[in-house]
N, C-alpha and C positions, 0 to 999 in steps of 0.2 A: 503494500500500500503506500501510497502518498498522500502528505501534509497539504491539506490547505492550505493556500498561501497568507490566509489572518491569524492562521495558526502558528506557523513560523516567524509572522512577523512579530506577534504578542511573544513568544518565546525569546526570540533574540533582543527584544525590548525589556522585557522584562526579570526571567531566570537566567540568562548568559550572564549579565551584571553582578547580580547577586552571587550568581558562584564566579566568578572573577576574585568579586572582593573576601569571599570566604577561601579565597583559593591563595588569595594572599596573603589573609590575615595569617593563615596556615603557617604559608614560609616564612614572615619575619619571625616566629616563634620557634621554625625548624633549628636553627644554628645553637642555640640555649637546650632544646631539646635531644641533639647529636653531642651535645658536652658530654650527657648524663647517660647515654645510651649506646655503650660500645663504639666510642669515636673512631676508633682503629678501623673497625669495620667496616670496608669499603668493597665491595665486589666487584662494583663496577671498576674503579681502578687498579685492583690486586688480585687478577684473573684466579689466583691461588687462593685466597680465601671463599669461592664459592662452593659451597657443599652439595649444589643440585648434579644428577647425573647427566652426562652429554648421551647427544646425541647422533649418531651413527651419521654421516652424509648420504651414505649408500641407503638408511633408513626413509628419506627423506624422498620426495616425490612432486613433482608439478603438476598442480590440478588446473584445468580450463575451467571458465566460466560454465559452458555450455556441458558439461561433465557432470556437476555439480547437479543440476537439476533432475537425474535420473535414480537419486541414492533412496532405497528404501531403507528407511528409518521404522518403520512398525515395530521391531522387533526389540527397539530401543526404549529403558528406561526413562521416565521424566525426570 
């Protein structure tokens, strides 16, 4: 489905904003909150500290758009 376009316009008008500014009120608080909570801790920058398993390249596959549409899901939990 697709948005109405008063629908999108009220949304970008009025919730985009709003989580803007809760999105920043966030970060100024982040750097005070990274003192207190494993500062070291970086995964992004210290490939070595990530604990998640990798994944295989050979694992890994390119789906089309048009592929995508044929997957029977029935058999799949909610």
């Amino acid at each position: 489905g697709s948005l109405p376009k008063w629908v999108v316009n009220r949304v970008s008008q009025f919730v985009a904003p709003k989580a803007m500014k809760k999105i920043y009120k966030a970060g100024l608080k982040y750097p005070e909150w990274k003192r207190k909570h494993d500062p070291g801790y970086k995964p992004w920058v210290y490939p070595e500290q990530n604990t998640l398993p990798s994944v295989s390249l050979t694992e890994l596959s390119v789906q089309h758009a048009d592929s995508l549409e044929n997957i029977d899901e029935t058999g799949l939990p909610e």
